[in-house]
C-alpha positions in Angstrom: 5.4 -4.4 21.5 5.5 -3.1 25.0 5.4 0.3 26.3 8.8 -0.3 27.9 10.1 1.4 24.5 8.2 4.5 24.8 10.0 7.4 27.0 7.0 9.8 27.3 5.2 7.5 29.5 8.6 6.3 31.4 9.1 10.1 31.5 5.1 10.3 33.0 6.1 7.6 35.8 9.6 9.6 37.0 7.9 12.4 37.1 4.6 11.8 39.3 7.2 10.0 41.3 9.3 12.8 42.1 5.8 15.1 42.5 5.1 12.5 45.2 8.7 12.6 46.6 8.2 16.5 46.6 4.5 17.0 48.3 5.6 14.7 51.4 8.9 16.8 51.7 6.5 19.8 51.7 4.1 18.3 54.0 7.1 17.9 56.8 8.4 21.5 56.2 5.1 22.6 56.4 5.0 21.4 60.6 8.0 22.8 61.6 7.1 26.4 63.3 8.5 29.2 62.3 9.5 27.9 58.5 8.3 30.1 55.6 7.8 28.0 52.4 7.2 28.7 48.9 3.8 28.3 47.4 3.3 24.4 45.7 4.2 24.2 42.2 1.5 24.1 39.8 0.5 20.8 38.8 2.4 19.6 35.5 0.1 20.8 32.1 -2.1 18.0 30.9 -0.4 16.5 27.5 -1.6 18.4 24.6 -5.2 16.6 23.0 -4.0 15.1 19.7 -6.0 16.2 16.8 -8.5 13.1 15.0 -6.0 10.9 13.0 -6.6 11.5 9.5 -7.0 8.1 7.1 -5.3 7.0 5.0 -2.6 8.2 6.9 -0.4 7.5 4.3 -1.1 6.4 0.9 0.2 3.2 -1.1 2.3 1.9 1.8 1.2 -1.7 2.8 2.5 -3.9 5.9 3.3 -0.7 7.8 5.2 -0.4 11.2 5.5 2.5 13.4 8.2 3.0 16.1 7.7 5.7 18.9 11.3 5.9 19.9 12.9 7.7 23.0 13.4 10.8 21.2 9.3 11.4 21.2 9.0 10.9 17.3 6.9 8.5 15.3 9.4 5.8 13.0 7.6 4.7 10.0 8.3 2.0 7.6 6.4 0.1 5.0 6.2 -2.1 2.0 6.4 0.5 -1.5 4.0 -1.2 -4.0 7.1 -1.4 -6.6 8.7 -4.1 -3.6 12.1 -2.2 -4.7 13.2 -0.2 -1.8 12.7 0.6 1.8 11.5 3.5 3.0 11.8 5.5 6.6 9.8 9.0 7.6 9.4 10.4 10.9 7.4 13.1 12.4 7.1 14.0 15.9 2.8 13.0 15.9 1.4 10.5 13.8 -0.6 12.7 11.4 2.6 14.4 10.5 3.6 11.1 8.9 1.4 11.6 6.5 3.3 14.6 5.0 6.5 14.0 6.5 9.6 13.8 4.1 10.5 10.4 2.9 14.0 8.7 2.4 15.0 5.6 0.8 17.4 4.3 2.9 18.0 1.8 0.9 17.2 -0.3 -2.0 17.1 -3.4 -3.5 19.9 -4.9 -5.1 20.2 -5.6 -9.6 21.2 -9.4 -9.6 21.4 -11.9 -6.6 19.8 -12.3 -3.2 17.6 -9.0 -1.9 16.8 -8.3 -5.1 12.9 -8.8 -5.6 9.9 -8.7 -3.7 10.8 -6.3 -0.4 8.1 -6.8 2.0 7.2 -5.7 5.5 10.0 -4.2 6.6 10.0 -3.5 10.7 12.3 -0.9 12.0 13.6 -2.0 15.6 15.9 -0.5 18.3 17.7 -3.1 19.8 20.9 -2.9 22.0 22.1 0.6 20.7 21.5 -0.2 17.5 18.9 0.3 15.0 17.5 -2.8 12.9 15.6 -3.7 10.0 13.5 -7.1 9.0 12.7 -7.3 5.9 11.1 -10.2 2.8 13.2 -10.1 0.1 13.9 -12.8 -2.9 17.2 -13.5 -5.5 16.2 -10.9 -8.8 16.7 -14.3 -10.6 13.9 -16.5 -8.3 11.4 -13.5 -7.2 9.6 -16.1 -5.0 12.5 -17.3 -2.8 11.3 -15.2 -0.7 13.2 -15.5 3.0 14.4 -13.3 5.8 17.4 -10.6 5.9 18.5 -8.3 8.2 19.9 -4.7 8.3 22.2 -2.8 10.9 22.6 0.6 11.8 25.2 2.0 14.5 24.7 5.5 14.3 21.8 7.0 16.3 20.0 8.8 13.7 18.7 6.3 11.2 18.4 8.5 8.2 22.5 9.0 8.8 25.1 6.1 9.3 25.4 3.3 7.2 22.8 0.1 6.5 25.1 -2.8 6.7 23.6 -6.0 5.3 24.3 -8.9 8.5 22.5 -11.7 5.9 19.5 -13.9 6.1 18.0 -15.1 8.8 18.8 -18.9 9.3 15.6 -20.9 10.8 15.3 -24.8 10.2 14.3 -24.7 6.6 15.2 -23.0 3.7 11.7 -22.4 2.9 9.6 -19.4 1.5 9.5 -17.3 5.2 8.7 -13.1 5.8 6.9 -11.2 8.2 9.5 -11.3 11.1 8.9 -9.4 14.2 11.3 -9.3 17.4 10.1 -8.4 20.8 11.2 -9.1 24.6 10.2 -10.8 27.6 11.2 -11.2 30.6 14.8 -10.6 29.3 14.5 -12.9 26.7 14.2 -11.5 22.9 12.8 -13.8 20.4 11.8 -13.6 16.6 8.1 -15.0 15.0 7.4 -14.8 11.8 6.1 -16.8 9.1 7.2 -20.0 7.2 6.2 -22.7 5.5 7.0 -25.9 7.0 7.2 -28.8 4.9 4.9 -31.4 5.0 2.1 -28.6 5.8 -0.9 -28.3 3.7 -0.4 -24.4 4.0 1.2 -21.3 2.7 2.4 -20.3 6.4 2.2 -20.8 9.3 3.3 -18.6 12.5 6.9 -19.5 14.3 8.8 -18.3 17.3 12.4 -18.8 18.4 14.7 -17.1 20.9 17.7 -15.0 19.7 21.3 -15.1 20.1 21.4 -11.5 19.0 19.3 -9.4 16.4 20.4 -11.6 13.7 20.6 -15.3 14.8 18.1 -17.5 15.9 19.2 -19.9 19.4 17.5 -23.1 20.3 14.2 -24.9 18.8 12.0 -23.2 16.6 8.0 -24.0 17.5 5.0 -23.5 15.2 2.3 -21.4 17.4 -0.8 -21.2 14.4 -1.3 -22.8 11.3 -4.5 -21.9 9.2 -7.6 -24.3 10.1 -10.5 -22.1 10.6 -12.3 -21.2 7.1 -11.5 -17.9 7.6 -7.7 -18.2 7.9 -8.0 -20.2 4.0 -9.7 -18.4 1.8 -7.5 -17.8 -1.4 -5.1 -19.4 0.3 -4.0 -20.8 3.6 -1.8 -17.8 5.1 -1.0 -16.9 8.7 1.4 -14.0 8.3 2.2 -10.9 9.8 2.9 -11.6 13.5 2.8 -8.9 16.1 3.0 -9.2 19.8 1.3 -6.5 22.8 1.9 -6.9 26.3 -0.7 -6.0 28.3 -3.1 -6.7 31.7 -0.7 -10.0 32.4 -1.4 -11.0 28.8 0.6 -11.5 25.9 -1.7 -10.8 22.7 0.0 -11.9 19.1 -1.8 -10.6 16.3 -1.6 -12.1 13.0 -3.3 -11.7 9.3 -4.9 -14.1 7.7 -6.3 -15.7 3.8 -5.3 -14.0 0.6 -4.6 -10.4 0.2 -7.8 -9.3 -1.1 -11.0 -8.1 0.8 -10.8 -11.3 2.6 -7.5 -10.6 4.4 -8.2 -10.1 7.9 -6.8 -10.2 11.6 -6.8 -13.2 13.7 -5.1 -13.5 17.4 -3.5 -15.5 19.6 -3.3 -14.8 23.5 -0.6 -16.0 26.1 -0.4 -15.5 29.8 2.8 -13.4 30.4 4.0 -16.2 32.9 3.4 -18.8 30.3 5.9 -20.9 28.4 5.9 -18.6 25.2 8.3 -21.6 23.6 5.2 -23.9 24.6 2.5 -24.1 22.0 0.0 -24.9 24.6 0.9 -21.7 26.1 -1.4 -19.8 23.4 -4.8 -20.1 22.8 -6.2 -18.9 19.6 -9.6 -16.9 18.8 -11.7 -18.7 16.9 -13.4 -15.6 14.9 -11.5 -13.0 13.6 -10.8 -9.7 15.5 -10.6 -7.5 12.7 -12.2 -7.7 9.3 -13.4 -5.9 6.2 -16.7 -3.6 6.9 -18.8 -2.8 3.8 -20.0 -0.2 5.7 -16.9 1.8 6.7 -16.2 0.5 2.8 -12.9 -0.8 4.4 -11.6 -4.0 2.4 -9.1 -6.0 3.5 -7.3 -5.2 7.0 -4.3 -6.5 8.0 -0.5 -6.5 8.4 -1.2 -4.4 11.7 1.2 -3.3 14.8 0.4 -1.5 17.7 1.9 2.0 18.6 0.7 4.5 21.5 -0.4 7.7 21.1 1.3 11.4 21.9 -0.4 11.3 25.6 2.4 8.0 26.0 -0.5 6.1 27.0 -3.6 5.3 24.7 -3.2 1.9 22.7 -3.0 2.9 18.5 -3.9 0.1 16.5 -1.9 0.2 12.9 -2.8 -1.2 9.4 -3.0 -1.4 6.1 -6.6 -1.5 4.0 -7.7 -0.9 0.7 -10.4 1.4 -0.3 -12.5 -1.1 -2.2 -13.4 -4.4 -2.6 -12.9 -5.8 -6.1 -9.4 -5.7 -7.7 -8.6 -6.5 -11.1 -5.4 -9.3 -11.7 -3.2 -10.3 -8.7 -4.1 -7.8 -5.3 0.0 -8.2 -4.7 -0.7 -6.0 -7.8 -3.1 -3.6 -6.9 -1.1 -0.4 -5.1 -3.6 1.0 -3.2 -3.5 -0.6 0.5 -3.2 2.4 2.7 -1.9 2.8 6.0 -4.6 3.6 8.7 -4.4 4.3 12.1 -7.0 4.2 15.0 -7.6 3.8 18.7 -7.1 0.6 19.8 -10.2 -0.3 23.1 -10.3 -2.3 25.9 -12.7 -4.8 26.9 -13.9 -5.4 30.6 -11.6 -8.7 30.6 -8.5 -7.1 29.9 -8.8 -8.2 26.2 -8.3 -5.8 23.2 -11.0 -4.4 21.5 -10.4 -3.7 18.0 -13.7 -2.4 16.9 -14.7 -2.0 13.2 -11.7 0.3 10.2 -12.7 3.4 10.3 -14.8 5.3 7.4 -12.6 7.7 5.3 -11.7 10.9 6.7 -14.0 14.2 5.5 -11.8 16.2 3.4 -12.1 19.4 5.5 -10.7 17.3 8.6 -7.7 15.6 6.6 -6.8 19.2 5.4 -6.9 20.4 8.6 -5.1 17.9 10.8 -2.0 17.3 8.0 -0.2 20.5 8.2 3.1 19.5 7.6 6.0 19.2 10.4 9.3 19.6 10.5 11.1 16.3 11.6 
């Protein structure tokens, strides 16, 4: 994700450039004799301080993705623990999502293809047009699990109408979710995860450029398959890709092992004038950047994407977590991994600092700062 998509801070940037444009015409009035001139405008009010982000943001919703689109408002979609539906609420800050209305826009089908298991769905603007990427399997073969696509033309996207443009084609027909799209450079691609055959793995990570929002265009090259101990407990996963752009770099965040308190965050960096279709282009941390913290009593962290704050500039970091660490049956069972949100740091070297989940927040806080908003 780039902050090219967010209009506050592109709004930020026009305007100090026309307060610049505007003190140096003042400054030449100002030596002609004789002129009379207006007193300076006051300098433009400081964005409004955001109140402490209340977690869980929002409850039961796993794999979560926020949009801050050009309209100023927060986009919010994630997996319902039923994996029957998908979801969209919007609120102008990102507490408000936690209280903001929610729609089903729209919902899994009784027989055939998109009819089981809808995952991590991501809500994108691209080209006018409002998409969704989505995990979904045949009712009849719940773990055929591969890639689909909805369109939205109209520019509200709790109006219009979802048309279904299919499944994403890549080189196998093989169990694949997770997909994320994001430019460079003029260039949009897709990663996501797959299993390739031949690979002792669940998934690994892949990347492709795009024809359009849809369709997939040229090779397709595995960036990350699971090899450190920590990316293969449970089971061999790397799922979950999402990209920042940042200080020259390229960061591609990705979750790791099985979906209990073990899930975690890994990372691979790029440089932004790298090859991103060259594997050799990414390097990958050897430790994970995020991970469960007994004393936060945060279990299991993951699925995350990157948003900015209401100032248009400070980094959020998104995710999903559950509340505890032992789970009774299956954890693709267990309902309860809530979205959390928190500021996302910055080491000296232009790396991201991720820091530890956050605790729980006090009751008289979450009370507080949730005050429900109108959309």
């Amino acid at each position: 994700m780039s902050r090219d998509h967010d209009l506050p801070e592109a709004l930020g940037r026009r305007l100090l450039l026309r307060g610049a444009v505007a003190a140096g015409a003042l400054t030449a009035a100002s030596a002609v004799p004789g002129v009379a001139h207006a007193a300076a405008p006051a300098p433009p009010a400081a964005p409004p301080k955001a109140a402490p982000y209340v977690n869980p943001l929002v409850r039961q919703r796993a794999d979560p993705h926020i949009h801050r689109h050009t309209d100023g408002r927060y986009y919010f979609t994630a997996t319902a623990p039923e994996y029957d539906r998908i979801i969209l609420r919007r609120s102008r800050t990102l507490n408000g999502l936690s209280t903001a209305d929610e729609s089903v826009i729209w919902r899994a089908h009784a027989t055939g293809d998109m009819g089981a298991h809808i995952w991590a769905p991501e809500l994108h603007r691209v080209g006018g047009k409002w998409y969704i990427y989505f995990a979904a399997a045949p009712a009849e073969d719940v773990w055929k699990i591969r890639i689909w696509v909805l369109e939205n033309a109209h520019p509200n996207p709790f109006q219009g109408t979802w048309v279904e443009k299919g499944q994403i084609k890549t080189a196998w027909e093989t169990f694949s979710l997770d997909a994320t799209t994001f430019t460079h450079r003029g260039t949009r691609y897709l990663c996501w995860a797959q299993h390739e055959p031949g690979m002792d793995n669940n998934t690994g990570l892949f990347l492709s450029e795009m024809a359009n929002p849809w369709t997939l265009t040229g090779p397709q090259v595995r960036l990350s398959t699971p090899e450190y101990d920590w990316e293969c407990v449970g089971y061999k996963v790397n799922e979950g890709p999402y990209t920042l752009k940042r200080n020259g770099r390229i960061f591609l965040t990705y979750s790791a092992s099985a979906t209990d308190h073990h899930y975690c965050v890994g990372m691979l960096t790029a440089d932004a004038d790298g090859n991103l279709m060259d594997p050799a282009s990414w390097a990958k941390s050897p430790t994970p950047v995020f991970s469960t913290n007994d004393t936060a009593k945060q279990y299991g962290p993951g699925h995350n994407c990157f948003t900015v704050a209401e100032d248009g500039r400070s980094d959020v970091l998104v995710y999903h977590a559950r509340q505890y660490k032992d789970i009774v049956g299956d954890p693709l069972n267990d309902p309860n991994r809530h979205t959390r949100v928190q500021k996302l740091g910055w080491n000296p070297d232009g790396t991201p600092n991720f820091g530890i989940p956050v605790a729980d927040t006090a009751a008289e806080t979450t009370a507080a700062a949730t005050v429900k908003e109108s959309a």
